[in-house]
N, C-alpha and C positions, 0 to 999 in steps of 0.2 A: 767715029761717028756711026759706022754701020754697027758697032754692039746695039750702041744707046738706041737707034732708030730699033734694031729688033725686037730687043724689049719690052717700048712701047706700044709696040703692037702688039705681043703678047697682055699687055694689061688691059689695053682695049677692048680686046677679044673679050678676054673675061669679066669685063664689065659691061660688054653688049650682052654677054651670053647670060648675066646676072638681072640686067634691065627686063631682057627678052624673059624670062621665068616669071618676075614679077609682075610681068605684065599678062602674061598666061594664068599666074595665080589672080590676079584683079578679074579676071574675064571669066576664068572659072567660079570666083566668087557671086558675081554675078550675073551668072546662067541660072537657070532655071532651071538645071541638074542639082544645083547646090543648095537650092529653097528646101526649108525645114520650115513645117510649121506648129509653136506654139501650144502643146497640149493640155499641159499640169499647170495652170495659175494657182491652184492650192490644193495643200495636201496634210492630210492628218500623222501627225507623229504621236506616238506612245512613248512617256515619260522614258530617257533611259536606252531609249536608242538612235542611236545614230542617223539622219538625214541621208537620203538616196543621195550618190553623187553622180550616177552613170546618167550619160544626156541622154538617153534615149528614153528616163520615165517620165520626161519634161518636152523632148521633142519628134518629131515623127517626120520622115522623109527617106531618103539613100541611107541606105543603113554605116556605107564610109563614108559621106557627108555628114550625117548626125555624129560619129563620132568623133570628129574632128571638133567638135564642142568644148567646151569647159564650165562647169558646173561649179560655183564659190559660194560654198555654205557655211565661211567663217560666221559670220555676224549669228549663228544658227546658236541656243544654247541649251541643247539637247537634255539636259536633269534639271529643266524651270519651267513651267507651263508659262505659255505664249505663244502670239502669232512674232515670226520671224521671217524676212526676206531671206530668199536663195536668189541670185545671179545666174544666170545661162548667156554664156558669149559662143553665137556663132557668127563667124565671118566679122561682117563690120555692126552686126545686129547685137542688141544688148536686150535680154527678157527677163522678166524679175517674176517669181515666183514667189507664196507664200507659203510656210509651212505653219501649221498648228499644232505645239507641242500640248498635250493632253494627259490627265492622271487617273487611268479607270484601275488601277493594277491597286490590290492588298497590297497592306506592307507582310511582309515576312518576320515573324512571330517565331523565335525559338528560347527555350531555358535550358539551363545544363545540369537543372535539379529538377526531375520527375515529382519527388516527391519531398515534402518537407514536413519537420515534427515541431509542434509546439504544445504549449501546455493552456490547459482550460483558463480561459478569463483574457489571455493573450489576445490582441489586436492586431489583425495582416493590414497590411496596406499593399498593395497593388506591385508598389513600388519595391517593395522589400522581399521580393517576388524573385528579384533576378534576371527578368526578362530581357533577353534581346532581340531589340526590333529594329527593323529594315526598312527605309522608304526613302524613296526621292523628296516626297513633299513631306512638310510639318507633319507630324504627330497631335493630332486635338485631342484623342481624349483613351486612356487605360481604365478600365472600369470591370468590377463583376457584374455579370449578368445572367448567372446561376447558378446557386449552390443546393447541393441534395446531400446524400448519404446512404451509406450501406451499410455504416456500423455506429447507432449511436446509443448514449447514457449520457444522462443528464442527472440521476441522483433524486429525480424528484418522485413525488407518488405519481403509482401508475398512472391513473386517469387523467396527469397532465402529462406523463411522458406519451401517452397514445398519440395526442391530437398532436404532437412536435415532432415525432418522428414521422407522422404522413406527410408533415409539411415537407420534411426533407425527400422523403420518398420518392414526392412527383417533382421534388426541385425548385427551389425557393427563388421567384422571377427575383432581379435587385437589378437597381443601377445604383454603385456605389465605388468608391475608391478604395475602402478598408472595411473590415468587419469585424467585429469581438466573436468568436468563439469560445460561448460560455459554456459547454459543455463537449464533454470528452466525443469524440468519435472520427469516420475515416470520411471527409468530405473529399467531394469530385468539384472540384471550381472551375468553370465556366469564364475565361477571359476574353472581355471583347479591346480591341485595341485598331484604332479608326484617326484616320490622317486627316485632313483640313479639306481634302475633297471626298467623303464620308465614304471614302471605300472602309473595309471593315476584315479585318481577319480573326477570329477566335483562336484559342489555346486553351485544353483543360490540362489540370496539373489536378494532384491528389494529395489533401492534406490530413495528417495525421495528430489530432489533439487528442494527447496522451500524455503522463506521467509515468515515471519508471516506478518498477511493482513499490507496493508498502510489504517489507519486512517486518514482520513482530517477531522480535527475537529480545530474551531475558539479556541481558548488561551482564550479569554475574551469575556462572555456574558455581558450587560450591561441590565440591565431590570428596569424597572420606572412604570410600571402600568401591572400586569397581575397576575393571576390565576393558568395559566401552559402554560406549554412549549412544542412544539412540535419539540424534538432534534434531529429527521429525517428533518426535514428540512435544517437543518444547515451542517449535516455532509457527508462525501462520504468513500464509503469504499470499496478496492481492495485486489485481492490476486492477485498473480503469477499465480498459475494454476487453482483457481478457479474462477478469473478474477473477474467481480463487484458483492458484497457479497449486498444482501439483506439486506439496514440499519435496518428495522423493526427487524435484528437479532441484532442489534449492542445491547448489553447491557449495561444501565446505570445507571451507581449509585448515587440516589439522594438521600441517608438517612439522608446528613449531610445540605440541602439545606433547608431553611425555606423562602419561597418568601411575606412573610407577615414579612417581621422583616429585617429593611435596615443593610446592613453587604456582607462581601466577603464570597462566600460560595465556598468549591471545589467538584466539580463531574468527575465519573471516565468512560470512554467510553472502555468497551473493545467487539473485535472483533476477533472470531474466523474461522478458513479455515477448511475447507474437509479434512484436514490432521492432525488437532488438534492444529495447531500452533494455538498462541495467541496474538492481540497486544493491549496493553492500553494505553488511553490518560488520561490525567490531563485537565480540563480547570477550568476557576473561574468565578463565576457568581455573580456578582458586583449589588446588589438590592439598590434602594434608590426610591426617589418622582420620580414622572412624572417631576416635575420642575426641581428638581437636576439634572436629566438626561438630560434635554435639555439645560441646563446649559454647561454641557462637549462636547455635542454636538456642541452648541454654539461658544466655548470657544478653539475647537479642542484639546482636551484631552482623545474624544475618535475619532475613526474613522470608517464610517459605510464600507468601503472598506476592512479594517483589522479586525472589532472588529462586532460581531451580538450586536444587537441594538433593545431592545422589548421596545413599550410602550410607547417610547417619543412622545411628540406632534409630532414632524414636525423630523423624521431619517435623510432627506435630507437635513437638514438646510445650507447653506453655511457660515454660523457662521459669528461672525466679528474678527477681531483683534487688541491687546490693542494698536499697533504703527501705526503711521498715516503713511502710503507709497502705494502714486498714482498709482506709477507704478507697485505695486507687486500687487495690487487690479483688476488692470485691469487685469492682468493675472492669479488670482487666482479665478477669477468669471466666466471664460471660460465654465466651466461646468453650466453652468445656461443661458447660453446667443446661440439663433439659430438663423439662417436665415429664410427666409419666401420668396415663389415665389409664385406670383398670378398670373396666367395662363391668367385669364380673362384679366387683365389688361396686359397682358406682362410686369411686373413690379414684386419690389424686395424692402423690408424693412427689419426690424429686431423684434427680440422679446426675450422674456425672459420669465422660468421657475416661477411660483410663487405659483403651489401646486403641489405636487404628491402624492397621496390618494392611497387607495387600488386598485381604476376600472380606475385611468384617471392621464395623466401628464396634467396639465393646463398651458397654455401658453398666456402670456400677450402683447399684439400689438395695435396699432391706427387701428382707423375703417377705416381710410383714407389707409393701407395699405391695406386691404385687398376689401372696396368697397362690392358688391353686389357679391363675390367669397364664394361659401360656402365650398371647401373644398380648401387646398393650400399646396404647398409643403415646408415640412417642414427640415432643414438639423441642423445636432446638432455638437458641436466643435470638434467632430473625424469623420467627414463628413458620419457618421449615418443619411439616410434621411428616413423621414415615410409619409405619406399623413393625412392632418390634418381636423376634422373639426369645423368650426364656429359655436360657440353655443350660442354667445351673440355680439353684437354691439351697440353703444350709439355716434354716428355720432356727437351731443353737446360737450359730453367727451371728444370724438376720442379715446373710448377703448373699445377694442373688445376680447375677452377669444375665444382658441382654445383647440379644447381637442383631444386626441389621446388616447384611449383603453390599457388598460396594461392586456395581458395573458401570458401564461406560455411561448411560443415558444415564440411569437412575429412576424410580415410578415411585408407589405409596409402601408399595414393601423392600426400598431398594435405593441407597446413594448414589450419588452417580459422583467418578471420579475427580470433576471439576467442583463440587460441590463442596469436597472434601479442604478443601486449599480455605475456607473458612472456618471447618472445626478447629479446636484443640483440645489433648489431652493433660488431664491434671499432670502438674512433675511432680514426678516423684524422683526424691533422695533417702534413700534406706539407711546410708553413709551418717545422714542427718538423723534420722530417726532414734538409729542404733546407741547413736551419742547422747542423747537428750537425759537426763536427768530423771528418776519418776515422778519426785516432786515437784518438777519444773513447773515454773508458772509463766507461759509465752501467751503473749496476744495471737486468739482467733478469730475468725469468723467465717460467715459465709452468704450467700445469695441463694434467694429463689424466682425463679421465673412460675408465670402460668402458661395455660396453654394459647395465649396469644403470642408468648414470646417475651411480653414487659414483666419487669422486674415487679414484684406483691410484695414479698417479704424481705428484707435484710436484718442481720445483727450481728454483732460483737462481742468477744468477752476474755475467756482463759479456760487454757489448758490449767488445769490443778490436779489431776495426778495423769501421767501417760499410760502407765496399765494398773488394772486391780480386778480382781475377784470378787465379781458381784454373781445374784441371783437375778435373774429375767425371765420374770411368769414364771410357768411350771420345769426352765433352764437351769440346773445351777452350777455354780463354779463357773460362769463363765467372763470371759476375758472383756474388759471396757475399758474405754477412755473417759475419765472423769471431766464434765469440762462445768463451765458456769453459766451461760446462758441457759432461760427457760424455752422450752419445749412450745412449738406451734406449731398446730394441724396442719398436715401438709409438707414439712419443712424434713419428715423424715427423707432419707438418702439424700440430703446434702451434703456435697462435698466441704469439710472446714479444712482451711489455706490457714498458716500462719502469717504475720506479714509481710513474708519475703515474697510470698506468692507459693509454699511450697507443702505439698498433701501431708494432712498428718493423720486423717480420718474420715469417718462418714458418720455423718447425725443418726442416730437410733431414736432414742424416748430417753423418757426417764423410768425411775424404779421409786417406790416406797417402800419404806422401811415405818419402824414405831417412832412415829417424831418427827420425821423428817423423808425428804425426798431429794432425789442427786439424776441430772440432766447426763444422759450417758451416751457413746458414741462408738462406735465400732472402730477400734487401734487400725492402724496402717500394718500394725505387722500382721491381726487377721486377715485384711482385704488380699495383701500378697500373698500368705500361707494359701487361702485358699483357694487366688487366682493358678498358682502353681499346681493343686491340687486336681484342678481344674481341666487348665489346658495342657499341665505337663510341663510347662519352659517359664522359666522369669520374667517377672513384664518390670521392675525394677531398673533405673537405668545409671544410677549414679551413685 
């Protein structure tokens, strides 16, 4: 009985001494050491942050009284604009607070592409932008809100690209979601992008409307005789906003080309812009003999108009053709065939192409056109005229070589090298000549142009003897070609084609005899005898 009774009174104790606290904390409480009063009834939050929780920005008194507070800011919901209650418990007191969450804050605007490339005519949209944006509240609205430029083309004439480029200059005001960029250049875009309560934050980005360069490069080298190749020559090369790029940049890949070993080889041309864009060609470079190549030449299987052409004898050959037809020769020869006006004489003949070299076109006519005139005007089948000069005449013959200078531009006394890619020179086949028959009787003829370029005179007929010994004026013994057409002013130094397409002479006159008269032509083997006589080397090619 004495434990039980001690114990008891140990629990007594400390539940008098638990009472007694309690009753000290109720008395404490309500003293007038423990009064706090009430400060913060409402308070502004910014979206995104967190509600005060310390009591002292809500109540004011003993600074360890006020902290004995509790501050419950569950119901609070700090990334949603609204008013929300806060709880403040002190003591046996309950205050209620309100908080005002609020959204003055931009959203935050970033891309992870500075800069972007598209091509002319393309349409941006806002969206297709990439943009990543930030915000507590809704998103209302992405939109341009200025476009300008530092670098533009548009392709059009001046006087409208003036007034479009100021526009871009001082910056094109817009509210729009997308926009067509119909012409090439480096736009600065201007993004506005604004949430539901019209805060607003910009982003410029920089766009690039552009296309990778234009390569003009030939499909098909054809080469017969060379070492190397200079394939700046051949090519051109353009951008959009960098306009014409410096071929010596053009890069090209010969590793698979071997120009000593006949075979198709492919090389690759690529070209790059100021802006990184790239473009690449394909072409094929087609190696074989000098003769082989004159051969396709020949034969029209290549073309020096379409196709670059190294190395052959003769680039300009007018070739022949395997079907005999008069009339497609006469008009296929047009590019070989000029006019000639001799000032001196007041008078007018014809002539024809029969070399073009590196420095000179040489042009073949009767001495009788042109007389004691050393220089004459010259007009070619797209009424191209140039001033020519006499560099040889043989009065016996009646044949006389005119040459006219080839440079790079070209003027009124002077070709110019691009020019050139439209003549042609008569073919010649000696091979053919040599073989022919004297009596042979082959269909010829030939064309004449005036000095506007259009065709005046045509006709047709026959070779009836290849060489004979006639008298010509106070000339005798000398060498002709008998043929059968008659004779019309002007038509002298035309070149006659058989119908293959292939030279077998040049038109003189005729002669009379007692009875009768015969239409006579300067042989193909004089023109060569005395072109060699001439220049020294064979213009002959097959």
């Amino acid at each position: 009985m004495t434990k039980l009774n001690h114990k008891s009174n140990i629990l007594l104790i400390v539940l008098g001494t638990i009472t007694l606290l309690c009753l000290m904390l109720v008395l404490f409480m309500k003293s007038p050491f423990f009064e706090v009063e009430f400060t913060t009834q409402e308070a502004h939050l910014e979206i995104g942050n967190k509600p005060e929780t310390t009591p002292a920005f809500y109540l004011e008194g003993n600074d360890l009284c006020v902290s004995l507070s509790h501050v419950d800011t569950s119901s609070v919901k700090h990334t949603k604009v609204g008013r929300y209650p806060i709880y403040i418990y002190h003591g046996f007191q309950k205050y209620t607070s309100y908080v005002n969450v609020t959204d003055t804050q931009a959203p935050v605007v970033s891309c992870d592409v500075k800069t972007k490339t598209i091509e002319p005519g393309d349409i941006i949209s806002v969206n297709s932008l990439g943009l990543k944006i930030k915000d507590y509240s809704d998103i209302e609205s992405v939109k341009f809100t200025k476009i300008s430029s530092t670098k533009f083309y548009t392709g059009l004439p001046e006087e409208q690209t003036v007034d479009m480029r100021e526009a871009y200059r001082k910056g094109i005001p817009m509210e729009a979601e997308e926009f067509q960029f119909a012409y090439g250049g480096i736009y600065n875009l201007t993004i506005s992008v604004s949430d539901t309560f019209h805060n607003t934050s910009e982003i410029n980005l920089t766009l690039k409307v552009e296309t990778p360069p234009v390569l003009e490069v030939p499909e098909d080298f054809y080469v017969g005789e060379t070492k190397d190749i200079d394939f700046t020559k051949y090519i051109n090369a353009w951008d959009l906003l960098t306009e014409n790029l410096d071929v010596e940049d053009v890069k090209v890949d010969t590793s698979k080309l071997n120009l000593s070993k006949t075979g198709t080889y492919p090389i690759t041309f690529s070209a790059t812009d100021d802006y990184g864009l790239t473009a690449t060609k394909t072409a094929n470079i087609h190696v074989s003999s000098q003769e082989a190549l004159q051969d396709l030449l020949n034969t029209h299987v290549v073309d020096l108009t379409t196709d670059v052409i190294i190395g052959a004898k003769n680039p300009y050959d007018s070739g022949y053709y395997n079907t005999e037809n008069m009339e497609f020769i006469q008009n296929i020869m047009l590019p070989c065939i000029v006019n000639i006006e001799n000032d001196a004489l007041d008078t007018f003949g014809s002539g024809f192409i029969i070399e073009i070299n590196d420095a000179f076109v040489t042009i073949a006519t009767n001495e009788h056109v042109i007389k004691s005139d050393l220089t004459v005007d010259v007009t070619f089948f797209d009424a191209a005229t140039c001033n020519g000069a006499v560099v040889a005449a043989d009065a016996k013959r009646d044949i006389a070589f005119i040459r006219i200078p080839i440079d790079e531009k070209g003027s009124n006394t002077s070709l110019s090298t691009e020019y050139l890619k439209k003549l042609r020179t008569a073919h010649i086949n000696k091979k053919y000549w040599d073989e022919l028959a004297n009596d042979c009787k082959i269909a010829i003829g030939y064309n004449c142009i005036n000095n506007e370029g259009k065709i005046w005179t045509t006709n047709s007929g026959y070779m009836l003897e290849k060489e004979a010994t006639r008298d010509w004026n106070q000339y005798k013994d000398v060498n002709e070609t008998i043929i059968s057409m008659a004779p019309v002013s002007g038509t002298s130094g035309s070149a006659l084609f058989d119908g293959y397409g292939r030279l077998v002479g040049m038109i003189r006159g005729y002669t009379e005899y007692d009875g009768y008269s015969e239409t006579v032509a300067v042989p193909l083997s004089e023109l060569l005898s005395y072109f060699e006589i001439v220049f020294k080397y064979k213009i002959h090619y097959q």
